[in-house]
C-alpha positions, 0 to 999 in steps of 0.5 A, a space after each residue: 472489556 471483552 474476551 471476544 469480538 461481536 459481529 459488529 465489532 469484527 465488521 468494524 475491525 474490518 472497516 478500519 483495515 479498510 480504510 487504513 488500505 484504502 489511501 492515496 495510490 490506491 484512488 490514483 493509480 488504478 484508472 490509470 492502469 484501466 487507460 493504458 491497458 483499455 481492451 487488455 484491462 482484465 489481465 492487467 486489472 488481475 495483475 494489479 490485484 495480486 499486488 494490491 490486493 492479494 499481496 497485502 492479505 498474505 501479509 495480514 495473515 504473516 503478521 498475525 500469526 507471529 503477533 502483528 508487528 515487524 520486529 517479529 517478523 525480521 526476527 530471523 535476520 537477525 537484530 541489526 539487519 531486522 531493524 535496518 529492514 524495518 526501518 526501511 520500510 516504516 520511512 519508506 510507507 511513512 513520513 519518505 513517501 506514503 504519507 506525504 502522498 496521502 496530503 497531496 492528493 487530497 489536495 490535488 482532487 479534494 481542494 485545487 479544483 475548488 481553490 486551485 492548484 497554487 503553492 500556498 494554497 497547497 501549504 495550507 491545506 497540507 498544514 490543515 490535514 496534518 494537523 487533524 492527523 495528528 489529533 487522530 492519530 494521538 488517540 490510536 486506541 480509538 481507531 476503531 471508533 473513529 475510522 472503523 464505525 464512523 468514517 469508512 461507512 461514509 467511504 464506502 457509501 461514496 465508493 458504492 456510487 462511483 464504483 456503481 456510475 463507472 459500470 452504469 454510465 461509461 464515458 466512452 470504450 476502451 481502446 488499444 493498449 499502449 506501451 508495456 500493456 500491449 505485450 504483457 498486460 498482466 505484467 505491468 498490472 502486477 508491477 503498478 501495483 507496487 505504487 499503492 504501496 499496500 504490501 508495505 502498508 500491510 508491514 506496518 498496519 499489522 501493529 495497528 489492527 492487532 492494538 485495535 484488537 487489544 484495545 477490546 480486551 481481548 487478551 489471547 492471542 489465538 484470537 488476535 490471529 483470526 480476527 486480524 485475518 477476518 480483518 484482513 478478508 473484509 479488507 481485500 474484498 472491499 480493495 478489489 472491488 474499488 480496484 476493478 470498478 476504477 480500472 474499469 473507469 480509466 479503460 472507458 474514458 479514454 476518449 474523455 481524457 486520451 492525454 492523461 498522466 495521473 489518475 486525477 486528471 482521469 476521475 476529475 475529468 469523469 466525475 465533472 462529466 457524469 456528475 457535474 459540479 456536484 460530482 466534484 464534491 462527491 470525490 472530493 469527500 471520498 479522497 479526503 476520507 480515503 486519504 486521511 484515514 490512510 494518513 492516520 494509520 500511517 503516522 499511527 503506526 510509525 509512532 508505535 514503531 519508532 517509540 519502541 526504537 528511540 529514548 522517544 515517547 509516542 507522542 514525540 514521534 508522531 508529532 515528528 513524523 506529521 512535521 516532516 511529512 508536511 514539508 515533503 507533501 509541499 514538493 508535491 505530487 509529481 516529484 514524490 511519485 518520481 522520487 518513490 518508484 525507484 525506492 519501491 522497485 528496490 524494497 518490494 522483492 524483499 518484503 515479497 520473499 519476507 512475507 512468502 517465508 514468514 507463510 511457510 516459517 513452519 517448514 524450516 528447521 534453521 530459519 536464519 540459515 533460509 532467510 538471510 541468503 534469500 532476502 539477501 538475493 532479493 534486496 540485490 536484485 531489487 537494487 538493480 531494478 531500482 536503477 532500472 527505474 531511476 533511470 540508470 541501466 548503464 549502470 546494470 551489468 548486460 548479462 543481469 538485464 537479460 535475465 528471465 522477467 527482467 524486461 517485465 521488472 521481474 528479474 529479481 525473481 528466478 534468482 530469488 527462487 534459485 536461492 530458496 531451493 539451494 538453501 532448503 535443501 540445505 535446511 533439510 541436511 542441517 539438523 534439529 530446528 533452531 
């Protein structure tokens, strides 16, 4: 037991923040970007670094300074309206979505192309990977030890020569942007970056990097704030480099892969090329330790949440959570990314202006009369935008649609801004802080 951190140890803590990051969506959609954006890349590569990157770190930070997990967080909502939030989002980043995903991209670019892409070779695989999740995440306070000093230095390894082979050996040049990117670059980059879904991850894995911190011993909590956000620093650098070298891959290998609709098909196509066979095996080691790390601290953290919640031991849950997130992985990865769009467009406005006023929580005298009908204003709004997303304008009334930033999928955002300034300037007026 000790009462700080050495240097190695806050690296280590680093690297699990890392990896716990760096998962499924965080591999398959920045190529993709990169495609679609080719000689708008660099707008659009910085869009999806404010959401993939950017917004993740704000929410380390939030995290740590109100003690690293959830319930803290709402705390302003109120008990009922602040587990209804986080559960929300623990489905949401968990067994719903992210987890699942985590196993079926595995599959789809650590095993199909080696096994090929069938239903029960899907079915095994995914039984097989959830069941060494399980095992890991069993153990949460080895976290550290097992992901944040053994895996993630092999992960980074592998990154580093992907990363290096996207710059060093590009598959072709970038070529018109097509779709949203033609028009607003940055925009678009912004709103694919909700698909890594690492705003909500950062919800859930605050709790896991502060345990990883109090697994060391270290008992004050000035010192879990600033090593959850050096922790948080090393993560974000790491992030943006994978992010910028894999946008830069997709905007280069337009020619290699024009047709393409998923990231997979983009790295597969462009590992084969540079690499050869051996290439395959090379990606096909960095998405199983990207995503099983992922998928560990997912169920990890799901388990701390959800044991606190429910008459169930921690135990109880993570074995749940890994049963249901093996039957959602075998619909597969095209119909979980459908599903979760809508669902991410309708909770990201909530856990952005969740995030932005936990940051600025020392300003505000009553912090429920400031919280409530600002992030009320923002689930609103992201439900619309989740209809847009799903499909379902008709059912969007036509003066909410011509808002500022709706066509951008931003509409939710001046009325969110209108919000905050009529409720601060009643915070001002309401008296002593509560």
């Amino acid at each position: 037991m000790t009462s700080t951190l050495k240097t190695w140890d806050i690296l280590a803590l680093g690297f699990m923040t890392f990896a716990l990051f760096l998962g499924a969506g965080n591999i398959i959609f920045p190529p993709m970007v990169g495609l679609a954006s080719g000689t708008s890349m660099w707008p659009a590569a910085l869009g999806f670094l404010l959401t993939g990157v950017g917004l993740p770190l704000l929410t380390v930070v939030a995290l740590a300074r109100v003690g690293g997990g959830m319930p803290a967080l709402t705390s302003p909502l109120g008990k009922a309206a602040g587990i209804a939030l986080g559960v929300a989002v623990y489905l949401s980043i968990g067994p719903l979505f992210a987890t699942p995903r985590t196993a079926t991209v595995s599959f789809a670019m650590g095993a199909a192309p080696f096994v090929g892409d069938t239903p029960l070779n899907l079915l095994i695989f995914t039984s097989i990977y959830f069941g060494l999740a399980l095992l890991l995440s069993l153990y949460p306070g080895r976290l550290m030890d097992n992901i944040g000093k053994i895996l993630t230095p092999v992960l980074i390894l592998a990154l580093a020569i992907l990363g290096g082979a996207a710059f060093l050996v590009p598959a072709g040049v970038p070529t018109a942007p097509t779709g949203n990117y033609a028009q607003q670059a940055l925009a678009e980059g912004f709103l694919q970056g909700y698909q890594t879904m690492d705003a909500l991850g950062a919800l859930v894995f605050g709790v896991v990097i502060v345990n990883a911190i109090k697994s060391r011993g270290i008992q004050d909590a000035r010192l879990h704030t600033r090593y959850a956000i050096a922790a948080g620093i090393i993560a974000a650098l790491g992030l943006g480099l994978v992010y910028v070298s894999l946008v830069y891959l997709g905007a280069y290998s337009a020619q290699l892969t024009p047709d393409a609709t998923t990231g997979v098909e983009v790295l597969t196509h462009y590992v084969e090329r540079t690499f050869g066979a051996p290439g395959l095996w090379l990606l096909a080691a960095v998405i199983l330790l990207a995503c099983l790390t992922t998928g560990v601290g997912l169920i990890s953290a799901c388990g701390v949440y959800f044991s606190h919640l429910l008459p169930l031991s921690y135990r109880t849950v993570v074995i749940v959570i890994s049963a249901f997130s093996l039957g959602a992985a075998n619909l597969g990865l095209a119909q979980l990314i459908a599903i979760a769009v809508p669902a991410l467009y309708t909770i990201y406005p909530v856990a952005i202006a969740l995030v932005a006023l936990n940051l600025l929580s020392g300003l505000w005298r009553n912090q429920r009369l400031v919280f409530v009908p600002v992030l009320l204003v923002a689930l609103c709004f992201g439900l619309l935008d989740g209809l847009k997303a799903a499909g379902l304008e008709g059912l969007i009334p036509t003066a909410l649609q011509t808002l500022p930033g709706a066509s951008m999928g931003l509409g939710w955002l001046p009325p969110v801004l209108a919000t905050w300034a009529v409720v601060v300037v009643l915070d001002r007026l309401s008296g002593n802080k509560s």
